[in-house]
C-alpha positions as CSV (number, residue, x, y, z in Angstrom):
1,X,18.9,140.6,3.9
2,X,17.6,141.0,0.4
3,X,14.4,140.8,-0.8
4,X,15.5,137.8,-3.6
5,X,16.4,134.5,-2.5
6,X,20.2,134.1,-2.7
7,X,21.2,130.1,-2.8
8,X,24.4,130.7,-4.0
9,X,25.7,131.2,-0.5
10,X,28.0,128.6,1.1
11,X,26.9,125.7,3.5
12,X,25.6,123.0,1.1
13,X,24.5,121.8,-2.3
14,X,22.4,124.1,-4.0
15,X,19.1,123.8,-6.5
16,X,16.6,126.8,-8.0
17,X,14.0,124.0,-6.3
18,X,13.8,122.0,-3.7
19,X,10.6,119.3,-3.1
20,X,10.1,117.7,-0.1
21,X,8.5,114.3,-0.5
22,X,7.9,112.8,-4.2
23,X,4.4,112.0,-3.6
24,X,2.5,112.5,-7.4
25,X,2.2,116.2,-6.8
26,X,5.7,116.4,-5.7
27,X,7.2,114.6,-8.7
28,X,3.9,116.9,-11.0
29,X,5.4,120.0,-9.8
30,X,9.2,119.2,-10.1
31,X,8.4,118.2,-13.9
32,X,7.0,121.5,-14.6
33,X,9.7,123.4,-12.9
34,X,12.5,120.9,-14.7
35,X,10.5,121.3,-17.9
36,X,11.0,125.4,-17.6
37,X,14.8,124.8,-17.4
38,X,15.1,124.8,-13.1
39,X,17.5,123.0,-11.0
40,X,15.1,120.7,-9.3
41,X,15.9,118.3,-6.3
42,X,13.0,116.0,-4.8
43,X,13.5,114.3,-1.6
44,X,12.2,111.2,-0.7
45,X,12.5,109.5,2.9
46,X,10.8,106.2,1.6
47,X,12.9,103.7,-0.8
48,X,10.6,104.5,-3.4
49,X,8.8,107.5,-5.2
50,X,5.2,107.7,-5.0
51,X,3.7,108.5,-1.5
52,X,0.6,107.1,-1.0
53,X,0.3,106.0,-5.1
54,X,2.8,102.8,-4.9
55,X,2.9,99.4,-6.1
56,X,4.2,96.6,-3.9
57,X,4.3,93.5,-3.6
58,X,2.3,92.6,-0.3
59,X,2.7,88.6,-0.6
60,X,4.8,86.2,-2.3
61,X,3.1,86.5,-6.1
62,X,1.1,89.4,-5.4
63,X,1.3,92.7,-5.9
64,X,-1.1,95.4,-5.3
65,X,-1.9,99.6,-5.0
66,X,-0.8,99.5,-1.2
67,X,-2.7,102.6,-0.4
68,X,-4.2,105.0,-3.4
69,X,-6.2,102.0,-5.1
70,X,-8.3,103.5,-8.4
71,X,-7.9,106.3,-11.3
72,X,-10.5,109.2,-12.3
73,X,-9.4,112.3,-11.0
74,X,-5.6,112.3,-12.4
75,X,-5.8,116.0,-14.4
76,X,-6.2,115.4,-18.0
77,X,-3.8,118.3,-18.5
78,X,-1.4,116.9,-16.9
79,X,-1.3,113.3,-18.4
80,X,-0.5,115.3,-21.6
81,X,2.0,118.0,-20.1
82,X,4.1,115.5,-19.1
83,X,3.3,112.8,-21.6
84,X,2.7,109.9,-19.4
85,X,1.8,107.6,-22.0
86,X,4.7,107.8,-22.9
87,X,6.2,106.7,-20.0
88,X,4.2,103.3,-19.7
89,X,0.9,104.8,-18.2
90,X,-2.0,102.9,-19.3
91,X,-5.7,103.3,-17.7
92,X,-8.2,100.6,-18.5
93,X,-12.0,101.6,-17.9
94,X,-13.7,99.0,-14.9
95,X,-16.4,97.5,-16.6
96,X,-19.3,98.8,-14.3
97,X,-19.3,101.6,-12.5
98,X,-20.5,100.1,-9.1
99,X,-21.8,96.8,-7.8
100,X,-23.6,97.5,-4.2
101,X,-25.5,93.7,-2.9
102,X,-28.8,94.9,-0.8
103,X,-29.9,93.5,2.7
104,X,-32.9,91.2,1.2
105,X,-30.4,89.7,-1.3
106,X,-30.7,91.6,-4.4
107,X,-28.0,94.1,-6.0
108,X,-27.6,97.1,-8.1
109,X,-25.3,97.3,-10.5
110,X,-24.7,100.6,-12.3
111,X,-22.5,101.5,-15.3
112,X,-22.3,103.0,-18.7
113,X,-25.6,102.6,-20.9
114,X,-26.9,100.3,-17.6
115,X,-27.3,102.3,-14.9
116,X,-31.2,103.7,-15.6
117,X,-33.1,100.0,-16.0
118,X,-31.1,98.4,-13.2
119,X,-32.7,101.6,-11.0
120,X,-35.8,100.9,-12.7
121,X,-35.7,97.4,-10.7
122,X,-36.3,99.2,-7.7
123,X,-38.3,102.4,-8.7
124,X,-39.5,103.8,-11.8
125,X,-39.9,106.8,-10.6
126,X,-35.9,106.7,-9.3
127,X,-34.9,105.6,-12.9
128,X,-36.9,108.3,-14.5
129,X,-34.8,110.8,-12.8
130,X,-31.3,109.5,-13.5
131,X,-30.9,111.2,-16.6
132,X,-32.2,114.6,-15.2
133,X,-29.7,113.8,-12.0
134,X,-26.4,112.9,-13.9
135,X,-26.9,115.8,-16.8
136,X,-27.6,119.3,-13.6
137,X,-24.5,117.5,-11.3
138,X,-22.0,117.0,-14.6
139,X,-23.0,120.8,-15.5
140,X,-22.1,122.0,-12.1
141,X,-19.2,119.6,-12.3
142,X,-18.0,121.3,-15.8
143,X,-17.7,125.1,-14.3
144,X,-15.7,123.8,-11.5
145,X,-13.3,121.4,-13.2
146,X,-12.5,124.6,-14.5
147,X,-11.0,125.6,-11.6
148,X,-9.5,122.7,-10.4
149,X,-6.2,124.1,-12.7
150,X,-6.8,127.9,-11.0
151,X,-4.6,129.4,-8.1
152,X,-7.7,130.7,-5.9
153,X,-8.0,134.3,-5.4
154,X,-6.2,135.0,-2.0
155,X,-7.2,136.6,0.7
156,X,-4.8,139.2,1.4
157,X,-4.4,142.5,3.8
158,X,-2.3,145.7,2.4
159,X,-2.5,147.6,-0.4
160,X,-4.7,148.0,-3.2
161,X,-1.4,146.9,-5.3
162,X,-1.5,144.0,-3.4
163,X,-5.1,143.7,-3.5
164,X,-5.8,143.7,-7.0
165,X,-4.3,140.9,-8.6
166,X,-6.3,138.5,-6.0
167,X,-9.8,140.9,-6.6
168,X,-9.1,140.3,-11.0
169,X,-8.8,136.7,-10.0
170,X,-12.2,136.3,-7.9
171,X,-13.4,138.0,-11.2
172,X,-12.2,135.8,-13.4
173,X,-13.8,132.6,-11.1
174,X,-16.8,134.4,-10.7
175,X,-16.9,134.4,-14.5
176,X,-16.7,130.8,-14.9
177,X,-19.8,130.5,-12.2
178,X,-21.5,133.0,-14.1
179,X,-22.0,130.4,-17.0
180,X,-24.8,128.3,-14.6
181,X,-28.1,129.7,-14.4
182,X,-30.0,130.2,-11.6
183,X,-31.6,126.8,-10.5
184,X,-28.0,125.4,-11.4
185,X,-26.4,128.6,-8.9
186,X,-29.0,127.4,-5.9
187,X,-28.1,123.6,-6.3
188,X,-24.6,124.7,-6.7
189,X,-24.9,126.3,-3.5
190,X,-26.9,123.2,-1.8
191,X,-24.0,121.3,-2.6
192,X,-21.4,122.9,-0.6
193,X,-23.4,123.4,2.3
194,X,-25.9,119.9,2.7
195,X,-25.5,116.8,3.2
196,X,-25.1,113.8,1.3
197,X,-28.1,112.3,2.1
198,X,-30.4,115.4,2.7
199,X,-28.8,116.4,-1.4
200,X,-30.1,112.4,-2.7
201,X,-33.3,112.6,-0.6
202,X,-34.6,115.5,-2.6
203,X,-34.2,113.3,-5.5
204,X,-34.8,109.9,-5.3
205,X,-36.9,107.3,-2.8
206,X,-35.2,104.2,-3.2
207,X,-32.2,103.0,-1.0
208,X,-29.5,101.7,-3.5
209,X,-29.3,104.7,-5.5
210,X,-28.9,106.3,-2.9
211,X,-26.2,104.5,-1.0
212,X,-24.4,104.1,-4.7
213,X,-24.2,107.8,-5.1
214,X,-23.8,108.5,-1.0
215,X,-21.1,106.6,-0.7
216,X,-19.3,109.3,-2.4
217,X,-19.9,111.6,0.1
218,X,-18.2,110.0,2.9
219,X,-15.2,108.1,1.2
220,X,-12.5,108.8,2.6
221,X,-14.6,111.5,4.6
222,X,-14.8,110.7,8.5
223,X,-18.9,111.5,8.5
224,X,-22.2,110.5,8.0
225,X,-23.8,110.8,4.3
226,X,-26.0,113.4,6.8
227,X,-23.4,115.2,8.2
228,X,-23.1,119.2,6.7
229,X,-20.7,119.6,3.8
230,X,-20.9,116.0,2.7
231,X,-22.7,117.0,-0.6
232,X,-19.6,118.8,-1.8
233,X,-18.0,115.6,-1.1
234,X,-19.8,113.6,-3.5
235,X,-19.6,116.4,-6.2
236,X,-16.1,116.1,-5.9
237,X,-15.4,112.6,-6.7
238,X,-17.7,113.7,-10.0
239,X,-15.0,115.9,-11.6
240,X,-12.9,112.7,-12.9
241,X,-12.9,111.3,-16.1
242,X,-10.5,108.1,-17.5
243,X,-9.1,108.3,-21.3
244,X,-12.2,111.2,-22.2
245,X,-15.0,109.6,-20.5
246,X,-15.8,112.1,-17.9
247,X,-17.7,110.6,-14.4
248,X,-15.8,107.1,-14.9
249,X,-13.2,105.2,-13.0
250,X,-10.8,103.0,-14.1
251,X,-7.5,101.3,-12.8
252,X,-3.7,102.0,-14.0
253,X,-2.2,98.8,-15.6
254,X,0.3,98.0,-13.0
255,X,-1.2,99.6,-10.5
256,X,-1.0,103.0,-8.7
257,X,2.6,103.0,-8.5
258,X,3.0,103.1,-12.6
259,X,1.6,106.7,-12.6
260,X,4.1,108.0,-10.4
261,X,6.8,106.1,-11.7
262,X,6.3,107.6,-15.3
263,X,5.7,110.9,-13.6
264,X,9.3,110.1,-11.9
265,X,10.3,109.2,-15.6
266,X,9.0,112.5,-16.8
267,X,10.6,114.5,-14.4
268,X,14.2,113.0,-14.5
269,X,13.6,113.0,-18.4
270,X,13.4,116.8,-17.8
271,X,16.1,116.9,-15.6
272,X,15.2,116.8,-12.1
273,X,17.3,114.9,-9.4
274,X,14.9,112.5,-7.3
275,X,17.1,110.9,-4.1
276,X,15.1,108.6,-2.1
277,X,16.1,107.2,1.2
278,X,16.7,110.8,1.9
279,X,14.4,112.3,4.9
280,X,14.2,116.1,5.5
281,X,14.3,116.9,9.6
282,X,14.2,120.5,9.2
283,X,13.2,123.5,7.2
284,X,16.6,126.1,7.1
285,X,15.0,129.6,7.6
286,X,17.2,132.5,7.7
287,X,15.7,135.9,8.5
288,X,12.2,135.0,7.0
289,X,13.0,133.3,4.7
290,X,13.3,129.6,3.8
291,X,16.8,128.7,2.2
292,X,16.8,124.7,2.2
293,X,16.3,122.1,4.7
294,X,18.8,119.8,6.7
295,X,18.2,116.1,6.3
296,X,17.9,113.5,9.0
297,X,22.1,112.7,8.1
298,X,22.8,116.1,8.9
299,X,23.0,117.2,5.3
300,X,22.4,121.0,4.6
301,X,20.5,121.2,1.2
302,X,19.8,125.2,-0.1
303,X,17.6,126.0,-2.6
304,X,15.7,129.7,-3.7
305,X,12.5,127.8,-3.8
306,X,11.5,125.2,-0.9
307,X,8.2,123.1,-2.2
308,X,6.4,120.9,0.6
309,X,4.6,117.6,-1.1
310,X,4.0,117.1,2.8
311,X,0.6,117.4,4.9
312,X,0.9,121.4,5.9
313,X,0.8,119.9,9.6
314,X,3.7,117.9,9.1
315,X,5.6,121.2,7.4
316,X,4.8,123.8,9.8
317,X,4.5,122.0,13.5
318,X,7.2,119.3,12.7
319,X,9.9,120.5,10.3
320,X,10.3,124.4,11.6
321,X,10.8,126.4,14.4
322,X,7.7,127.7,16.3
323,X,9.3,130.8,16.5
324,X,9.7,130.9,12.7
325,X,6.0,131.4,12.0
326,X,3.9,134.0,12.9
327,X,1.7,132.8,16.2
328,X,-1.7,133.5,14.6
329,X,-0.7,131.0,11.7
330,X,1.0,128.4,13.9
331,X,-2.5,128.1,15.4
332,X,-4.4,128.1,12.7
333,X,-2.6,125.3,11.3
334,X,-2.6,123.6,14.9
335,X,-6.2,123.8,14.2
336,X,-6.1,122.2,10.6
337,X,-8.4,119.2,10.7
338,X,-7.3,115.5,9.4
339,X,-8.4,112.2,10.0
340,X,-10.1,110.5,7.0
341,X,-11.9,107.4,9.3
342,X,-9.9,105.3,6.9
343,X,-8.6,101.4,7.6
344,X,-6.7,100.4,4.5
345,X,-6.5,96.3,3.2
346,X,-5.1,94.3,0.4
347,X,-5.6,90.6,-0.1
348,X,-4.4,87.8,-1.8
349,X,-6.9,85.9,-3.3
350,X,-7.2,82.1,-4.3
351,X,-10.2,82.8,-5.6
352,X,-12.6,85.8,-7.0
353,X,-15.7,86.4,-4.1
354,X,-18.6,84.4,-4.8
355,X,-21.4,86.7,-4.1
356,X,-25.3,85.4,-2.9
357,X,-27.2,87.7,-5.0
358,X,-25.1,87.2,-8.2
359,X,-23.1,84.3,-7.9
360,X,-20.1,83.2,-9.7
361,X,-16.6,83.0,-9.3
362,X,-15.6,83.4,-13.0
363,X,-14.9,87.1,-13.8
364,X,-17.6,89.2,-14.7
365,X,-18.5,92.7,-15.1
366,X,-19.3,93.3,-11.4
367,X,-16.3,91.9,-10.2
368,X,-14.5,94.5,-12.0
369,X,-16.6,97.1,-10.1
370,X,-16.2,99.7,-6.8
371,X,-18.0,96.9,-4.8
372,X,-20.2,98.8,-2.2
373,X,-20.8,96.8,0.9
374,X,-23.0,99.3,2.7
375,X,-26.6,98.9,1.4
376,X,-28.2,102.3,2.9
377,X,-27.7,105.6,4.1
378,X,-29.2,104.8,7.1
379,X,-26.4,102.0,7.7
380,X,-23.3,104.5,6.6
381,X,-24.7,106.4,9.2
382,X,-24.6,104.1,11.6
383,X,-21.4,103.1,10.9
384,X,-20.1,106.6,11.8
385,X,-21.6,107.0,14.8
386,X,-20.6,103.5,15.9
387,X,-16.9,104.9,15.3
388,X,-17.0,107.6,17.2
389,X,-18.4,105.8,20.2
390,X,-16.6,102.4,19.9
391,X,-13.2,103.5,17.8
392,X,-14.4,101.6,14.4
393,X,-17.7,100.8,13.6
394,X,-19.8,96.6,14.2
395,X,-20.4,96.9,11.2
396,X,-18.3,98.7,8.9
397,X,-18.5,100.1,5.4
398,X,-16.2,98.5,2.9
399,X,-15.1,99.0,-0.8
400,X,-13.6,96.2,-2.2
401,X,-12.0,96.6,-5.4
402,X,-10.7,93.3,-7.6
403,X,-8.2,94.9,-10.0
404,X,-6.7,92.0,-11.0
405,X,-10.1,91.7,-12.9
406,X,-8.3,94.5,-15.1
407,X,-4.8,93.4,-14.4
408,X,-3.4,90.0,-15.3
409,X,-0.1,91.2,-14.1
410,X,-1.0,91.4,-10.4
411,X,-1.5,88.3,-9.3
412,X,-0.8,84.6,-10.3
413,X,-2.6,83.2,-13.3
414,X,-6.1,82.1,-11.7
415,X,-5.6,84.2,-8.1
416,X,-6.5,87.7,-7.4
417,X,-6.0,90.5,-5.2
418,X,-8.1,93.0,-3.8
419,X,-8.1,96.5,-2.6
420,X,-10.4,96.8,0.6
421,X,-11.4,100.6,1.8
422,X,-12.9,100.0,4.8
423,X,-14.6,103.0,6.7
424,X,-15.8,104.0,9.7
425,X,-12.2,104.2,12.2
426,X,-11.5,106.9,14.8
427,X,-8.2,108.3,13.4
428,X,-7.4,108.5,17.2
429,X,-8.6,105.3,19.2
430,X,-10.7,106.2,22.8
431,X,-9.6,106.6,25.8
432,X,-5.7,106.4,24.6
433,X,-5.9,102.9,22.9
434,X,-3.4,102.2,20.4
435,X,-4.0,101.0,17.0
436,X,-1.2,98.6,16.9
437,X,-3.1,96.6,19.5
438,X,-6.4,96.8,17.4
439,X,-5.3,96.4,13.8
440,X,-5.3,92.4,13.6
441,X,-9.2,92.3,15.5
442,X,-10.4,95.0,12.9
443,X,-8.7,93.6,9.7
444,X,-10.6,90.1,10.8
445,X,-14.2,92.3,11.2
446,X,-13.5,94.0,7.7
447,X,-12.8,90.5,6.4
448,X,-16.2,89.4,7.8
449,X,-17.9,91.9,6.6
450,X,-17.0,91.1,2.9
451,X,-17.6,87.5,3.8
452,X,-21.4,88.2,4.8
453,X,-21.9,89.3,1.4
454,X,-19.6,86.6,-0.3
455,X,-19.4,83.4,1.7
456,X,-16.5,82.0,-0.1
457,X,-14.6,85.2,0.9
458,X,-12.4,84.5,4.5
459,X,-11.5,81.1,3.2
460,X,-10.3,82.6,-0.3
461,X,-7.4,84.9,1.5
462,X,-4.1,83.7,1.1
463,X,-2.6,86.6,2.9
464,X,-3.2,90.1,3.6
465,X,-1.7,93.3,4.3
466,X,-2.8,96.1,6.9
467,X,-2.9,99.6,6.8
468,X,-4.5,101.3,10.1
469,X,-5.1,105.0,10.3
470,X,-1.7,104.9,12.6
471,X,0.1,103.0,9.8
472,X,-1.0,105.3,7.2
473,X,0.5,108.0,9.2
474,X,3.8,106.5,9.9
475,X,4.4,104.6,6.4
476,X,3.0,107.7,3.9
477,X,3.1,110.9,6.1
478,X,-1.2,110.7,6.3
479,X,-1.8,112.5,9.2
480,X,-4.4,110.7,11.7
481,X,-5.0,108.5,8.7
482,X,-6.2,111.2,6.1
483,X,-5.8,110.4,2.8
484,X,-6.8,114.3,1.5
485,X,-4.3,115.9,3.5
486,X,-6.7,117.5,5.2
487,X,-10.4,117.3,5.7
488,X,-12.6,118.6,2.6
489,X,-15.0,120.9,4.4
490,X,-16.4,124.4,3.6
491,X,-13.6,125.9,6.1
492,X,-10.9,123.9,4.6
493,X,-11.6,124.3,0.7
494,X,-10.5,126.9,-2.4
495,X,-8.9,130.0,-0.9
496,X,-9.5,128.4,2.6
497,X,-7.0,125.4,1.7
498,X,-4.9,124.8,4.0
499,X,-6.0,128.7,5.8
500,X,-7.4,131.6,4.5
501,X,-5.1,134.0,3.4
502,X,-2.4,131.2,2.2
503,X,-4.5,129.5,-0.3
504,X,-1.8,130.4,-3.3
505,X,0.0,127.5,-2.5
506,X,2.7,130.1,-0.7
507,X,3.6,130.1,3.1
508,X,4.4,133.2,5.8
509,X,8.0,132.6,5.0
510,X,9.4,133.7,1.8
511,X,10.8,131.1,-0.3
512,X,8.5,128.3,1.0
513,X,5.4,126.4,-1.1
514,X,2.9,123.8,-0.7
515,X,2.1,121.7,-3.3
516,X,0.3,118.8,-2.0
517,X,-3.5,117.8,-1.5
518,X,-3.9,119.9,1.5
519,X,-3.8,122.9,-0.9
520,X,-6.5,123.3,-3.7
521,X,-8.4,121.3,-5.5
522,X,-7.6,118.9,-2.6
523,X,-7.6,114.8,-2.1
524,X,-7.5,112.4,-5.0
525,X,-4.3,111.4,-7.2
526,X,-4.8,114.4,-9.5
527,X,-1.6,115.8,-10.0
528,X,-3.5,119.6,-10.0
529,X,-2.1,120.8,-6.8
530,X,1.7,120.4,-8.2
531,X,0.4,121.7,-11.5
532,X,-0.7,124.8,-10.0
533,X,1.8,125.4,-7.1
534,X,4.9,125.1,-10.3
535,X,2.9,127.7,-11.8
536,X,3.3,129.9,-9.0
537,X,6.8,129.4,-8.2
538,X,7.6,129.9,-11.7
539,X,5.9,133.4,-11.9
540,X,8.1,134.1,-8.5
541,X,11.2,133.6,-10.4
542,X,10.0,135.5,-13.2
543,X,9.0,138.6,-11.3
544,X,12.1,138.3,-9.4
545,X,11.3,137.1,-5.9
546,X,13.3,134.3,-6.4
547,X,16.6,134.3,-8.0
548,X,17.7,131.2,-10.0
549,X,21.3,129.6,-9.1
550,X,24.1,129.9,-11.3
């Protein structure tokens, strides 16, 4: 067979790309590849595009971010690239950053231009540091926003041909590092090897701060702020920034859904073809090489280029043939760790939460907030440990985000709805249970929790929807619940993303990509990882290892 992918051979229809899922990197990377003049296909198995970043409505009146819930990290680059403005994306900045109530009834509310006197409530000598804290971490965060838009150097075996394109590409990240001094180097260091907690106790002494900033470190992160690695965590739900305002979060009018429906708009406007209802069984290797897929109708599909938008467990164990992967790999990818610790909720609200320690029920500034119910380290902690031991944590750490604060067009005039992240879950339940017969008994703890806090809460829901680590798997393709595609640790980062030696967004098989979060940078509706996988595939086609259909 020859060296170029051929899919001009008989057996099917036939693209220059084929993506597997239309997920926001999936529909990212088949806008670039449209934009460059390609024949692109996306497959979708759901009704709609989007993956995890939908809108739906979840009850009569109400509709809601089912899974994704809040913007910061979607690539700046990208919004322009593919002009998503222009396509009805809107972000509106939340008001305050974070709102986290404290065990003996106070609060902390942080934000823009607030953050340093409302830490100053608590400890002066907490509040002196702020500015010090936020101006070394956005420094760090600078140099490697850099490289959230670079292919990592690969690790590769062969040739010095082979060799050297990956050793002038460590260069050039090593180049981008060289730009921190020393001190900046060591912390940099710190941060991808410490802990959350052990990272905030060398700075500050008082507990909300540090559960504000902590929290960071385990969302979405099945782990305790003390657990190793969790540092890195936190620095990487720094890099985000919302219409130029770098370290702020904000919400997409219309929800998560409207950002992949103008990329969907971007990408059809370029030319791709988007089919939804349209799952992919297999992976169609020939030789060693993959030349399309064969959907769950029985439809053969070739392409030169297959693209995965898919969890790089679901590719490789579920959709080919053991026998078409090298054993080594197969392993290592048997080994690839997911599971997020995630339980997902939306409500319907009659009525915005009333809170004890700042009451009201008329919208204000910290209802427009990432509401932290989890007032200490020392009870995130607890909450993880409980998890592993019990399945889900007494009592559990919640986010609950309002953003009908932000968005009239979610809810009926004078209702709300909510966003609740709740964490600590076992992806996997003990001793075999299933989550389907635990989902209803958690939902009502998670609701209890916020009640505690809010005392008008339980009575305010109208109705709610539930998203158990199980059902995240089985609606959005989240393996053991993982939002990131893949747990964010040292091992499973950069060049290590989703192995070592296939951090380049290619595969063992020729002709087959990744281009979802379980490559590089990783979790968060960025957009990067289909940036940066399309700019690989289209330097294949270029240099001739893939041959475009006529």
């Amino acid at each position: 067979m020859s060296s170029r992918a051929d899919a001009r051979t008989a057996g099917g229809e036939c693209s220059d790309a084929l993506i597997i899922g239309a997920g926001h990197n999936g529909l990212t990377c088949a806008a670039y590849l449209a934009a460059a003049g390609l024949r692109v296909t996306v497959l979708e198995r759901r009704a709609l595009v989007g993956g995890a970043a939908v809108t739906e409505e979840f009850h009569p009146g109400f509709r809601n971010s089912v899974a994704a819930y809040t913007v910061s990290l979607l690539n700046p680059k990208v919004i322009r690239d593919l002009e998503l403005p222009r396509y009805g994306l809107r972000v509106v900045e939340r008001r305050a950053a974070n709102f986290l109530p404290t065990a003996d009834g106070r609060y902390l509310l942080t934000g823009e231009g607030r953050t340093q006197a409302e830490v100053g409530r608590f400890s002066a000598r907490d509040a002196a540091r702020i500015p010090e804290y936020g101006e070394r971490l956005e420094r760090i965060a600078d140099v490697l926003r850099d490289l959230v838009l670079v292919t990592p150097p690969n690790a590769v075996e062969g040739s010095w041909r082979t060799a050297l394109p990956e050793l002038l590409r460590a260069a050039r990240v090593g180049g981008r590092l060289r730009r921190l001094d020393m001190s900046l180097k060591r912390e940099l260091l710190s941060l991808f090897a410490m802990s959350a907690g052990d990272y905030l106790d060398r700075w500050f002494e008082s507990d909300p701060i540090k559960a504000v900033f902590g929290f960071d470190g385990i969302v979405g992160n099945y782990a305790s702020p003390y657990s190793g690695g969790s540092a890195y965590v936190l620095l990487h739900h720094v890099f985000g920034e919302v219409n130029g305002k770098k370290g702020v979060w904000g919400h997409a009018l219309g929800g998560m859904g409207a950002i992949t429906e103008a990329m969907a708009q971007a990408a059809t406007a370029r030319g791709a073809l988007i089919r939804t209802h349209t799952a992919v069984r297999r992976v169609l290797v020939e030789g060693e090489r993959a030349v399309g897929v064969v959907t769950e109708s029985g439809e053969t599909l070739r392409a030169a280029a297959v693209i995965s938008n898919l969890n790089p467990k679901l590719l490789y164990l579920e959709m080919l043939e053991p026998r078409s992967l090298p054993p080594e790999f197969r392993e290592g990818i048997d080994h690839y760790r997911c599971g997020s610790g995630t339980f997902r909720m939306n409500v319907a609200l009659a009525e915005l939460p009333d809170f004890a320690c700042l009451p009201g029920r008329q919208p204000a500034d910290h209802h427009t907030a990432g509401i932290i119910l989890a007032p200490t380290l020392a009870y995130m902690e607890r909450a993880y440990f409980d998890a592993r031991a019990l399945g889900w944590s007494r009592q559990p750490i919640v986010e609950l985000v309002i953003p009908s604060t932000l968005d009239d067009s979610l809810a009926p005039k004078g209702q709300h709805v909510a966003s609740l992240f709740c964490q600590h879950v076992a992806p996997q339940l003990p001793n075999g249970a299933s989550w389907d017969a635990h989902r209803e008994a958690v939902a009502d703890l998670m609701i209890d929790t916020v009640n505690a806090f809010a005392p008008n809460f339980k009575a305010a829901v109208l109705g709610r929807q539930i998203m158990s680590p199980l059902d995240l798997e089985r609606t959005f393709g989240l393996v053991g619940g993982d939002i990131s595609h893949g747990v964010m640790s040292l091992d499973q980062l950069f060049s290590a993303r989703p192995m070592l030696g296939y951090g380049n967004y290619r595969g063992p098989l020729a002709g087959l990509y990744m281009c979802g979060a379980g490559t590089h940078p990783g979790s968060g509706v960025t957009g990067a990882p289909g940036h940066n996988a399309a700019r690989e595939i289209l330097a294949d086609f270029r240099r001739g290892r893939l041959r475009r259909v006529k």
